[in-house]
C-alpha positions as CSV (number, residue, x, y, z in Angstrom):
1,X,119.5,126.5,100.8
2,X,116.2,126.5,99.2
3,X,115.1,130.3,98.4
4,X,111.5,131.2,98.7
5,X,110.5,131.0,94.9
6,X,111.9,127.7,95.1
7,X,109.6,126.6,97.9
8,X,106.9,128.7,96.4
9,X,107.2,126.7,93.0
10,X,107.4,123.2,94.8
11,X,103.8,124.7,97.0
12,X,102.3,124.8,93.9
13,X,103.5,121.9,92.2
14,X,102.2,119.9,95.1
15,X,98.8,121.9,95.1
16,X,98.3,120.9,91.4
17,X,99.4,117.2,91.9
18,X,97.0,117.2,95.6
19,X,93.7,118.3,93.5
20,X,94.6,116.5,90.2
21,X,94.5,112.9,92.7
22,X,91.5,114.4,94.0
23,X,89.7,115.4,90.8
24,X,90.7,112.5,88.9
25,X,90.1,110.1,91.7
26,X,86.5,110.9,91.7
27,X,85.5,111.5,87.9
28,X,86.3,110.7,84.6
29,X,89.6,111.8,83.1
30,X,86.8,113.9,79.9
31,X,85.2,115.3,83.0
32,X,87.7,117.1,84.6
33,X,89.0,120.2,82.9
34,X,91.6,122.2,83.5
35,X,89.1,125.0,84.0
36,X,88.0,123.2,87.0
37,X,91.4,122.0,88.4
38,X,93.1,125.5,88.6
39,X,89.9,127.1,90.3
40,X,89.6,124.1,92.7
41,X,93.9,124.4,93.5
42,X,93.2,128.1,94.0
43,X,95.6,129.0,91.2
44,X,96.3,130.1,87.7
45,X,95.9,128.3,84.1
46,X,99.7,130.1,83.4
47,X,100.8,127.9,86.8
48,X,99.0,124.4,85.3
49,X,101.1,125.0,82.2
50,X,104.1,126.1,83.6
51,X,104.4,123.3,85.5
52,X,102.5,119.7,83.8
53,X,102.0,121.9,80.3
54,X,98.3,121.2,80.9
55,X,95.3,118.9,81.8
56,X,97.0,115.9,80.4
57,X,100.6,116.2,81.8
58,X,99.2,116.8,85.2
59,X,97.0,113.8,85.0
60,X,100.5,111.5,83.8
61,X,102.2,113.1,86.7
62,X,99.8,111.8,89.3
63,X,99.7,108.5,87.5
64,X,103.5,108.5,88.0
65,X,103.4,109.3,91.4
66,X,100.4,106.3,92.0
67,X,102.9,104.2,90.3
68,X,105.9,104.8,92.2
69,X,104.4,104.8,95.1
70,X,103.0,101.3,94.8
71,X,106.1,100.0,93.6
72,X,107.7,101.1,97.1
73,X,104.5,99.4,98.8
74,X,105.7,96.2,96.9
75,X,109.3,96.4,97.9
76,X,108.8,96.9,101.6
77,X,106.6,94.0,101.4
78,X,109.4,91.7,99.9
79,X,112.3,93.8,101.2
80,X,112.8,91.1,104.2
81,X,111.9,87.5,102.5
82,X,114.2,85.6,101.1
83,X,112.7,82.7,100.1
84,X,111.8,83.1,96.2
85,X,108.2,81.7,95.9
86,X,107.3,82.8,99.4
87,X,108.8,86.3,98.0
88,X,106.9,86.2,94.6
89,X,103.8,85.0,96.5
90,X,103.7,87.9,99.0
91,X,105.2,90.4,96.3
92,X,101.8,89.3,94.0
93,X,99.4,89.8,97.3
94,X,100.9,93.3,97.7
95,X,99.8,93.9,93.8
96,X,96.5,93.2,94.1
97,X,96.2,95.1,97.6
98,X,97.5,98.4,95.7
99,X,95.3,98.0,93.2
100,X,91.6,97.5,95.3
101,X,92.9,101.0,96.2
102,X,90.5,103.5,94.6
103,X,92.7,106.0,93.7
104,X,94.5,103.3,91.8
105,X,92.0,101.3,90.3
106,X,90.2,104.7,88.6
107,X,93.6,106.5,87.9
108,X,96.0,103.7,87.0
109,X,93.9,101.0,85.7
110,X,90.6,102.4,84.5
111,X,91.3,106.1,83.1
112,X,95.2,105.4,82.3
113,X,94.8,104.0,78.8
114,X,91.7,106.0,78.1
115,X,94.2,109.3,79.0
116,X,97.3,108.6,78.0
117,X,96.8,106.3,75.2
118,X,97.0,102.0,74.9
119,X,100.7,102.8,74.4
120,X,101.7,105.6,76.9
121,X,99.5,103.6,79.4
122,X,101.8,100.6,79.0
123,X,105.4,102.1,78.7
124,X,104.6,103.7,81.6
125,X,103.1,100.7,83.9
126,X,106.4,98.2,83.0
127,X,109.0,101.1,83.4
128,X,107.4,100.7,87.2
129,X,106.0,97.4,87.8
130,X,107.1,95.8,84.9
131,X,110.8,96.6,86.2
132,X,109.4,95.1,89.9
133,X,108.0,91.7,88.3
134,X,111.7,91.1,86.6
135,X,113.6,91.9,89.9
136,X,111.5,89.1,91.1
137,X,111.9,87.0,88.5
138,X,115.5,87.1,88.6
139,X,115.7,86.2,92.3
140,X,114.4,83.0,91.6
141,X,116.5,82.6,88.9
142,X,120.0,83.4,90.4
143,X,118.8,81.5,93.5
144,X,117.9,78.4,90.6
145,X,114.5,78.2,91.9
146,X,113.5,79.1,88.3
147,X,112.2,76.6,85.8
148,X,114.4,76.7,82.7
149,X,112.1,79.4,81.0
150,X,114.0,82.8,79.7
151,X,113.2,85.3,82.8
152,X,112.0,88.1,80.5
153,X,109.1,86.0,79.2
154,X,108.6,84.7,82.7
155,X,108.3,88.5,84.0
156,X,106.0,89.4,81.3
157,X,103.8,86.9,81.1
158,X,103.0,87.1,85.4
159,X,103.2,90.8,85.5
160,X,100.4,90.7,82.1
161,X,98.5,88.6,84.3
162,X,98.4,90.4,87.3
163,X,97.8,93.5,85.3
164,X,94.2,91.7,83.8
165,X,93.6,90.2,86.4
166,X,93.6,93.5,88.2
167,X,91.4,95.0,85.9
168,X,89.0,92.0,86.5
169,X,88.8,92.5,89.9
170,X,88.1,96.6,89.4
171,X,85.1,95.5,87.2
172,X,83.7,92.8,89.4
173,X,80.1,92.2,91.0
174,X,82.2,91.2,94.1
175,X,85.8,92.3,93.9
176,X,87.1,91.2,97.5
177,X,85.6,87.7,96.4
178,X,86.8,88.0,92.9
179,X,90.5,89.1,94.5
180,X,90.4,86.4,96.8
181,X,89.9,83.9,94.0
182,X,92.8,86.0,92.0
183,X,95.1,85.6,94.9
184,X,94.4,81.6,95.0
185,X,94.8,81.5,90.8
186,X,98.2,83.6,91.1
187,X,99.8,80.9,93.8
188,X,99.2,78.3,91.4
189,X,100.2,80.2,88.7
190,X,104.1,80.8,90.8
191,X,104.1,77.4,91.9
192,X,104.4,76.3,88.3
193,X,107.4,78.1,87.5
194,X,108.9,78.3,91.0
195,X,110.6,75.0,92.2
196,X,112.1,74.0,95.8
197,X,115.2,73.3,93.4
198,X,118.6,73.1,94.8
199,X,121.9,75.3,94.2
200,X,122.0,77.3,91.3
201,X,123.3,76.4,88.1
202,X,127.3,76.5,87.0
């Protein structure tokens, strides 16, 4: 049974994590102290570092959170086709919906690396969707729908695509044309690799 200092510790984790989406939603990562995010949560500096050890571990664990969560979104969108390209085709569309998000376009794509580092940023976004993209990949391949390409390079090279051409999309003039124009690029893009193949392999 959970005792009250448990629950109160999970209130406040949740308060922190509520106004870091918030803050960091809205502003630059370099804008936002952690000044400003206790006062706006209502709470202390000793609770911000008791439990994200500052500004910076509170802003990875919202970007975790973004991450997971859209990686769910994809799933459920996938969860029920079995067709390979029909599932790597709707499995991309639900990519590109989470990211015209705002939340995370700023958080994930456009203050990620400046936050947490080129590096960080990256280990960060394939232990979630890089993880997703091979699941995919593998499908196809145990289904052998799968051009004779090694699926690791075929799961990097569509999820580093649809990670830039994300980030295109968050900079563009038009970004519902410009996603719309991604979407199109992307089905091409599957239906290179993706064949209407028979069995698989011995």
């Amino acid at each position: 049974m959970e005792t009250l200092r448990e629950k109160y510790a999970e209130n406040t984790r949740r308060t922190l994590l509520d106004t870091g989406l918030s803050l960091f939603t809205e502003r630059n990562y370099t804008t936002v102290s952690a000044e400003e995010l206790v006062r706006t949560a209502g709470l202390t500096r000793g609770a911000l570092y008791h439990h994200f050890d500052g500004k910076a571990g509170l802003f990875e664990a919202v970007f975790e959170e973004l991450e997971r969560q859209a990686t769910e979104d994809i799933r459920a969108a996938v969860t029920q086709v079995a067709d390979p390209r029909e599932r790597a085709y709707r499995a991309a569309d639900a990519f590109l919906d989470v990211c015209s998000g705002h939340a995370y376009r700023h958080i994930v794509l456009q203050q990620g690396p400046i936050a947490l580092g080129w590096q960080r940023w990256r280990e960060l976004d394939q232990l979630h969707l890089g993880g997703l993209v091979l699941d995919i990949v593998n499908a196809a391949l145990d289904a052998g729908r799968l051009r004779p390409h090694p699926a690791t390079l075929v799961a990097r090279a569509f999820y580093g695509a649809l990670t830039e051409l994300s980030i295109t999309i968050t900079e563009a003039d038009e970004p519902e044309q410009t996603r719309a124009q991604a979407a199109e690029l992307v089905r091409d893009l599957i239906g290179g690799v993706v064949t209407d193949g028979g069995p698989p392999p011995a």
